[in-house]
Every structure is written in C-alpha cells, then in structure tokens.
TIKEMI-58034 format. One record per residue (C-alpha): residue number from 1; residue in three letters; x, y, z. Coordinates in pm, whole numbers, m for minus. Layout:
REM residues N
SITE    k    r       x       y       z
SITE  NUM  ALA       X       Y       Z
...
//
This chain:
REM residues 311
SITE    k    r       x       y       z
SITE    1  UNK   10963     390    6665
SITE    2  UNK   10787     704    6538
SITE    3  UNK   10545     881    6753
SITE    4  UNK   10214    1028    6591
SITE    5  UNK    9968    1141    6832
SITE    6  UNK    9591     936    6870
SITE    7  UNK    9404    1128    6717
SITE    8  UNK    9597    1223    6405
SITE    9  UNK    9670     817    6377
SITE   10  UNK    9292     746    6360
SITE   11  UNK    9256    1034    6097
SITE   12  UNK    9585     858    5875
SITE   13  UNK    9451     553    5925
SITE   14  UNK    9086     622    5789
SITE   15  UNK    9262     782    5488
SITE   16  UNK    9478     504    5419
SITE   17  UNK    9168     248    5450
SITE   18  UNK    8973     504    5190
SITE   19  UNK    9306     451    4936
SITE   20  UNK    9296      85    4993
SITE   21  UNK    8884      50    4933
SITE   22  UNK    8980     197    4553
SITE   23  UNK    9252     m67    4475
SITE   24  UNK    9162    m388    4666
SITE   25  UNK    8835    m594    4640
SITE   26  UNK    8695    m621    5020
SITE   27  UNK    8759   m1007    5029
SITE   28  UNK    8942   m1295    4821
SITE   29  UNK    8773   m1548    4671
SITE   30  UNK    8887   m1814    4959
SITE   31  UNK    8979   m1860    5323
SITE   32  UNK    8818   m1691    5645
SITE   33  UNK    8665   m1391    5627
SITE   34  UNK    8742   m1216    5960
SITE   35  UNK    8884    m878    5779
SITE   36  UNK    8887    m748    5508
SITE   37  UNK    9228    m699    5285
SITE   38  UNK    9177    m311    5322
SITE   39  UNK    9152    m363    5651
SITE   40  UNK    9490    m572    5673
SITE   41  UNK    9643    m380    5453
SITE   42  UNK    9574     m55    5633
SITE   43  UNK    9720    m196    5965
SITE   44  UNK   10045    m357    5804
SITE   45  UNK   10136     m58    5606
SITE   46  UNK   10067     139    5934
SITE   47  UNK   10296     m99    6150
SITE   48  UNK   10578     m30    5872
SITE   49  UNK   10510     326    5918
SITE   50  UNK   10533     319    6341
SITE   51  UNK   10821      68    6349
SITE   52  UNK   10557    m195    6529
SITE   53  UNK   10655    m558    6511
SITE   54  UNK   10366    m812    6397
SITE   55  UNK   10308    m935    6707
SITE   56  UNK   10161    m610    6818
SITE   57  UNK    9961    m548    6509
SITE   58  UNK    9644    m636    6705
SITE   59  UNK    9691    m452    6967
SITE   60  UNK    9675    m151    6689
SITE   61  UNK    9377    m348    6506
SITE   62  UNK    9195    m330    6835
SITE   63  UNK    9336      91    6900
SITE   64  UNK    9169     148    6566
SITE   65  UNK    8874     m32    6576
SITE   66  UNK    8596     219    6519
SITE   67  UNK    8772     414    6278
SITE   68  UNK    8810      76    6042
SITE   69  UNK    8485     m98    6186
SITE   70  UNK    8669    m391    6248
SITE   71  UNK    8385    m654    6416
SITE   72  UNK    8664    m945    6433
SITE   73  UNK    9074    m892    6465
SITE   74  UNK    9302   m1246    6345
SITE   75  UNK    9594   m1333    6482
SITE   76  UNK    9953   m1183    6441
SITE   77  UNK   10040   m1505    6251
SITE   78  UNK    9780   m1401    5992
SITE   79  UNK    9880   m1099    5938
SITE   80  UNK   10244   m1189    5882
SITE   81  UNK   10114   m1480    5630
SITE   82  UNK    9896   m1212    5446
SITE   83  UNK   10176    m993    5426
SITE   84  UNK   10416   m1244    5304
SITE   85  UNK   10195   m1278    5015
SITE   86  UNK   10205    m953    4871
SITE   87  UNK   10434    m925    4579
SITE   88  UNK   10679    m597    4588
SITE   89  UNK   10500    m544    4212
SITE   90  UNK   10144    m520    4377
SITE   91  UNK   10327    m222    4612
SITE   92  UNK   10494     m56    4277
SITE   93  UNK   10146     m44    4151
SITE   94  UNK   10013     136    4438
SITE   95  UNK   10260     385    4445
SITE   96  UNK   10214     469    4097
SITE   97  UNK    9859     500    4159
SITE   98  UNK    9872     739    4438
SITE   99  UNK   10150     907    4263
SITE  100  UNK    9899     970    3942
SITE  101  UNK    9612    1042    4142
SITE  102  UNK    9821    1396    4300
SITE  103  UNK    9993    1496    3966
SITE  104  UNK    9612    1422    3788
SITE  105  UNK    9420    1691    4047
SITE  106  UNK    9781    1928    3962
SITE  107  UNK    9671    2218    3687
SITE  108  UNK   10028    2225    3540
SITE  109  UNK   10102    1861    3396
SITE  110  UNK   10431    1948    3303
SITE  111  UNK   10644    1822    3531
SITE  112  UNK   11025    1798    3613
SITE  113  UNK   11181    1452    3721
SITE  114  UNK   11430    1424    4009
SITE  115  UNK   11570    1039    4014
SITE  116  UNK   11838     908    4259
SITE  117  UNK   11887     619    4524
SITE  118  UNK   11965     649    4876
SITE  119  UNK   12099     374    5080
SITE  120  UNK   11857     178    5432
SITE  121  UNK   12111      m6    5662
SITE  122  UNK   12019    m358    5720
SITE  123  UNK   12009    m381    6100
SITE  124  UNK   11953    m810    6152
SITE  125  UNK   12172   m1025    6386
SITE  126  UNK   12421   m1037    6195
SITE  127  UNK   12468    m662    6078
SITE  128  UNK   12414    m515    6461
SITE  129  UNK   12714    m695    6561
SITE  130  UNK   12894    m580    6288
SITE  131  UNK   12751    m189    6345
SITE  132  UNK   12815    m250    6727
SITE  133  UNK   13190    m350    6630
SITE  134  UNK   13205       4    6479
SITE  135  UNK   13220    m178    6116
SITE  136  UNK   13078    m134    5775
SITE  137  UNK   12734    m292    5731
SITE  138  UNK   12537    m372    5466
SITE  139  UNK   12279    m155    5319
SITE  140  UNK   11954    m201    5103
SITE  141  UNK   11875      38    4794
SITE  142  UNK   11579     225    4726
SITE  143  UNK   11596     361    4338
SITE  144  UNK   11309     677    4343
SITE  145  UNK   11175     952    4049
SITE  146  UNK   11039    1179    4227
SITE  147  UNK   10788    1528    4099
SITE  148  UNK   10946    1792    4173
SITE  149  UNK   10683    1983    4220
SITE  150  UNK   10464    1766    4453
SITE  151  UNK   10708    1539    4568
SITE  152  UNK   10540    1234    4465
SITE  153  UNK   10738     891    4404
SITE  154  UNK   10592     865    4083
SITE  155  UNK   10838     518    4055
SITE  156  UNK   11043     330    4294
SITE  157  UNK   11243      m6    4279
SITE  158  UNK   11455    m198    4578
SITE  159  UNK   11800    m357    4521
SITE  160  UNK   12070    m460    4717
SITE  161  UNK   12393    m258    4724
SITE  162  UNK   12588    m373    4448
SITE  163  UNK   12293    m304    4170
SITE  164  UNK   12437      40    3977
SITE  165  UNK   12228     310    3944
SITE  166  UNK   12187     312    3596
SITE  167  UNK   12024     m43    3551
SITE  168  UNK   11669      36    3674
SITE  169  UNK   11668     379    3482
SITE  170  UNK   11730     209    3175
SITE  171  UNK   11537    m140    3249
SITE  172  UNK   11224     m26    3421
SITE  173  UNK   11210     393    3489
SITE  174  UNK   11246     541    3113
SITE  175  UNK   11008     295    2965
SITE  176  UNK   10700     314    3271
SITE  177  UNK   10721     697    3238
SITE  178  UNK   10652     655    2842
SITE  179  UNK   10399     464    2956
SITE  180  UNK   10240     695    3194
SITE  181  UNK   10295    1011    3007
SITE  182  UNK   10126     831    2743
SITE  183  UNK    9833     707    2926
SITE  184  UNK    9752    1021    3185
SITE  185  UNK    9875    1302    2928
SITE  186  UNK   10139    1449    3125
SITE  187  UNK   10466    1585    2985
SITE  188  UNK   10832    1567    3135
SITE  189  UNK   10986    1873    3089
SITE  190  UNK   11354    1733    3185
SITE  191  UNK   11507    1468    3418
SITE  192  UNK   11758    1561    3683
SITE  193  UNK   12014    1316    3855
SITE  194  UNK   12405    1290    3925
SITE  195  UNK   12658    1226    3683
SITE  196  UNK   12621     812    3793
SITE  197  UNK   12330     816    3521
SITE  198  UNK   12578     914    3246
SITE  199  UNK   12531     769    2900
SITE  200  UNK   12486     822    2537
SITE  201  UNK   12230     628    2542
SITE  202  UNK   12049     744    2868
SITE  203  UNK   12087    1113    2683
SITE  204  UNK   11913     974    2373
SITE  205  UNK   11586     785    2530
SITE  206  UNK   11532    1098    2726
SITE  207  UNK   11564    1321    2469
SITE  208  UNK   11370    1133    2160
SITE  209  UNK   11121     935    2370
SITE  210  UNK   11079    1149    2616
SITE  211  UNK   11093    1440    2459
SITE  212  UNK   11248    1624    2765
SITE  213  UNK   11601    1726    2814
SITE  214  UNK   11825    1568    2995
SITE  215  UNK   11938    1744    3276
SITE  216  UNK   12251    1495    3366
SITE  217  UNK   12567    1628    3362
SITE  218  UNK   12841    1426    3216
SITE  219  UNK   13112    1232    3471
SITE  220  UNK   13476    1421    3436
SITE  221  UNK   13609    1072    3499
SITE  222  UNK   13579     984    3135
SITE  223  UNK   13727    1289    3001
SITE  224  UNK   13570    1514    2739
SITE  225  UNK   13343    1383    2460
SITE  226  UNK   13398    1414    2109
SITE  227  UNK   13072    1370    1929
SITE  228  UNK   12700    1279    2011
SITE  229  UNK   12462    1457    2219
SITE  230  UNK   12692    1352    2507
SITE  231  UNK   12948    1547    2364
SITE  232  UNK   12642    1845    2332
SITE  233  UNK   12523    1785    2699
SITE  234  UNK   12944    1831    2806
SITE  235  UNK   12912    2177    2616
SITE  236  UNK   12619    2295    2769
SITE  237  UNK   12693    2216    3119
SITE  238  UNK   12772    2544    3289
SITE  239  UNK   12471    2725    3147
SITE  240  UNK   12261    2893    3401
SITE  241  UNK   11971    2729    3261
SITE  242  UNK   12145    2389    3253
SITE  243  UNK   12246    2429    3593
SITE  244  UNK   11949    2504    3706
SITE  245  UNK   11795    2202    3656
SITE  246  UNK   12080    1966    3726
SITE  247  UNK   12107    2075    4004
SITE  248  UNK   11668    2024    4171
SITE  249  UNK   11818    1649    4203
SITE  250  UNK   11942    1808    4544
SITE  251  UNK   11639    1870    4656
SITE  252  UNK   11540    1491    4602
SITE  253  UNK   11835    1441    4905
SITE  254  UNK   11716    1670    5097
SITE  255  UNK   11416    1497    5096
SITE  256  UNK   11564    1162    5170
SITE  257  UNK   11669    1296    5470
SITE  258  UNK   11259    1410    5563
SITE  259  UNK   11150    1080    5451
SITE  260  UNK   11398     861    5670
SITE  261  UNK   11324    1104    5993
SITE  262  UNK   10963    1037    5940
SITE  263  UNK   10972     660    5867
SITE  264  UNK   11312     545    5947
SITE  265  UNK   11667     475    5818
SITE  266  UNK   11689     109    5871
SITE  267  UNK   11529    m182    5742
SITE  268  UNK   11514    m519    5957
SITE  269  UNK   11405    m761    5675
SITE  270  UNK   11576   m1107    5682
SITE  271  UNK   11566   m1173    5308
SITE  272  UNK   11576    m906    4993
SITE  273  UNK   11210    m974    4907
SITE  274  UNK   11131    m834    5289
SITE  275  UNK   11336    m594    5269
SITE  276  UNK   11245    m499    4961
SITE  277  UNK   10824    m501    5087
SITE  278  UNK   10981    m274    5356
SITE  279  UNK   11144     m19    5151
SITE  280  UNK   10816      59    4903
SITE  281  UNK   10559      56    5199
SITE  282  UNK   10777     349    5329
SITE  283  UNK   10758     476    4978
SITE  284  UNK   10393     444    4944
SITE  285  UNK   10340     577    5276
SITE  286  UNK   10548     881    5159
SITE  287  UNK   10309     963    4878
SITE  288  UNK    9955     890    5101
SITE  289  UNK   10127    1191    5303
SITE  290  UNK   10211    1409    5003
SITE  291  UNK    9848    1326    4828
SITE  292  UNK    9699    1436    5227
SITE  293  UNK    9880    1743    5303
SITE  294  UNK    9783    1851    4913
SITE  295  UNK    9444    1780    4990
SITE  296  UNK    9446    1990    5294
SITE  297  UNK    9600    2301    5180
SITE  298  UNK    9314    2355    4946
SITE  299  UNK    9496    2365    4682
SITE  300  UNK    9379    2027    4472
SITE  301  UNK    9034    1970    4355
SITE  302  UNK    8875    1701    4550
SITE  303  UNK    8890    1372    4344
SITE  304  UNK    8568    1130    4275
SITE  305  UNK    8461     891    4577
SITE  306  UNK    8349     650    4377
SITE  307  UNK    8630     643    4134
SITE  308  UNK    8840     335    4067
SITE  309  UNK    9198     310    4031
SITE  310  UNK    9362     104    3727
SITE  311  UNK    9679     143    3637
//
C-alpha cells in the first residue's frame, strides 16, 4: 500500500474532485442520492491509487469528509456496484482529457510521441501460489503514448499478455491521435518505440497521416529491406539524428518504473474487464499528477474554472 501523508491526501483529493466536477454531472438521473458521482469517483480512483480494498473505502469517505463535503457516506457494497459500472472507455476518455488539458496550457504544441507496453502481474489465488512456487505468472498489459515532454498518457489501452504490440497502434493509437491533432491543433513531430512496432505499413500511416517521422527502427530479425520507406527507415538508422529520437522511447521505461513505485506493479482484478478498470485508473492517476506538479511549478497558465471538458 502506498503511503502519502494527511495532509497532501486531502490536497490530491480536492484536486481530483475539481477534475471530476468538469467531466461528470453531480447526480444520475435515478437511484439514491447520498453522493454524488464526483464524489465516488474521487474516493475509488483514490483507493486504486493507495492499494485500499472496498471495504475500507468509507473509512477514507469519512477521513476526507470536509475536503469533499460529503453530508452522507453509502456502503462499501455501493461503491463496488458503482464501480462495476464504469466502462474502461469512460476511463480512456478521461485520460485523454486530462492528457489534452496539460499539452493545451504547453506553448510548444509540437510534440514527440513515446509508445510502448509494460507488463502488471496478476497476483489472485491462483497466480500467488504459482509466484509463491517460484513459477511464471501471468501478467496484464498496459499499451501507453506518452508526451515526451510532459509525460502525459495522452492514450492508453489494457490487454492480456498474448495481444502483440502492434494491434492497438494500428487499431486504436494512429487513428485517435489524427483525431486529436486534428481537433486541439497540435502537431507530432515523430513517434518513438522498439523495433516490435515494425511495419511498412506502420512507417506509412505515420509518415502520410501523421505527417511525423517515424522514429522505429527496423527488427534485424527480418533481414535487410529492399524497397519502400522500410527499406529508407533501414538506411537511415544509425544517423545521429535518427538515433536520437529512437532512442526517447527509453525514457518512457524509465518512467514505467516511477509510475509502478508510485502506484504499484500488480493488479488483483479477477476478470480482464477489472483488471483492465485497474490498469487505466493508475494511468489516469498518472496524468492528474503530471497536470498538478505542472501547475505548481508555475510554469502553465492557469486553465478556466468554469470550463467544460468534451472530448
């Protein structure tokens, strides 16, 4: 379980509530309205965050009373039926928003894209035995493009382990940043990752749609290309330029290791979609910390209270 001290927990948790107040609507249209769905959501992404079980999410409700002005606090079994109920889209969408929200109060809006997975060990029943029999267990994916200036998750998408790599770059990550750079004005000035990402027809989207260049080298496993811009890519590969950025995607691990210290390596979810809800609160989490520590330095313009998010 993460430690953060009282005081800077009531300050987090007042800045995640002011996130949520721009995205959700304060109630739905039915059921009891003891709190609010900023407040919920405020105290189940924050029980993600600590490692806290749902049983012991009102005992935080009532910790962080004041700072939420919660009057009335539901039961555990609420709060797990609440959370069951959001989709992992509804969590994309959030990410994306906070994610926009840091690169939109950034002067430069040219950015350069890191993108890479790292790997959450499922630790249920089943898997701790295995893990306590000193044996391989299974592990839960987290597919990421990151800013590299800001370190924003500016997209992120679970799978389980045997989903390659390249699927959600080409299904879901190349055409939502279209999308975005299209609707918020930025501009990718190239895309880092590994040689797992290699194809002619990764190298082409990138390049025409995107209009950025695409930093990936090309796998030595498949020999030496004869003709496309694959075959240009293979050329260009040991050019200091080249290799500079190819190689910022190791700065995206280096910050997979920052972001599993801070909210953990593991994930104790029973099925994918739980695991999968578990994986992009961690993720959204990450960029309420990155928009907060930008905020703080001074060095972003302050962004309209009374602003609305829509993505």
């Amino acid at each position: 379980m993460s430690y953060i001290p009282h005081f800077a927990l009531k300050i987090f948790a007042g800045l995640i509530h002011a996130i949520f107040a721009r995205i959700f609507p304060k109630y739905s249209k039915h059921g009891r309205r003891l709190m609010t769905i900023r407040q919920k959501m405020t105290l189940i992404a924050l029980s993600h965050a600590l490692g806290i079980p749902y049983r012991d999410i009102p005992l935080l409700a009532l910790d962080l009373a004041d700072v939420l002005r919660i009057k009335n606090i539901t039961s555990f079994q609420n709060f797990n039926a609440f959370a069951r109920k959001i989709r992992p889209q509804t969590l994309q969408t959030i990410i994306e928003a906070i994610a926009v929200i840091t690169l939109k109060n950034d002067d430069d809006k040219s950015s350069v894209i890191m993108i890479d997975s790292t790997g959450f060990p499922i630790m249920d029943a089943s898997s701790y035995y295995l893990w306590r029999a000193q044996r391989s267990a299974d592990f839960f994916k987290l597919h990421v493009v990151m800013d590299f200036k800001t370190g924003a998750i500016l997209l992120a998408t679970p799978s389980d382990r045997y989903y390659h790599d390249i699927k959600p770059l080409r299904k879901y990550f190349l055409r939502e940043l279209k999308r975005l750079c299209r609707l918020f004005g930025f501009r990718i000035k190239a895309i880092s990752a590994d040689s797992a990402y290699d194809s002619e027809e990764t190298y082409c989207w990138i390049r025409i749609e995107l209009d950025a260049i695409p930093a990936i080298k090309p796998a030595k496993r498949r020999g030496s290309p004869k003709s496309g811009l694959r075959a240009k890519i293979w050329r260009m590969r040991n050019l200091p330029w080249f290799k500079h950025y190819a190689n910022m995607r190791w700065i995206l691990e280096a910050r997979f290791k920052t972001f599993k210290r801070l909210f953990g390596r593991i994930v104790r979810g029973k099925s994918n979609e739980s695991r999968s809800r578990e994986v992009l609160y961690k993720a959204l989490l990450w960029n309420i910390l990155i928009l907060v520590a930008r905020l703080a330095n001074g060095e972003e313009r302050s962004f309209n209270k009374n602003a609305k998010i829509i993505i």
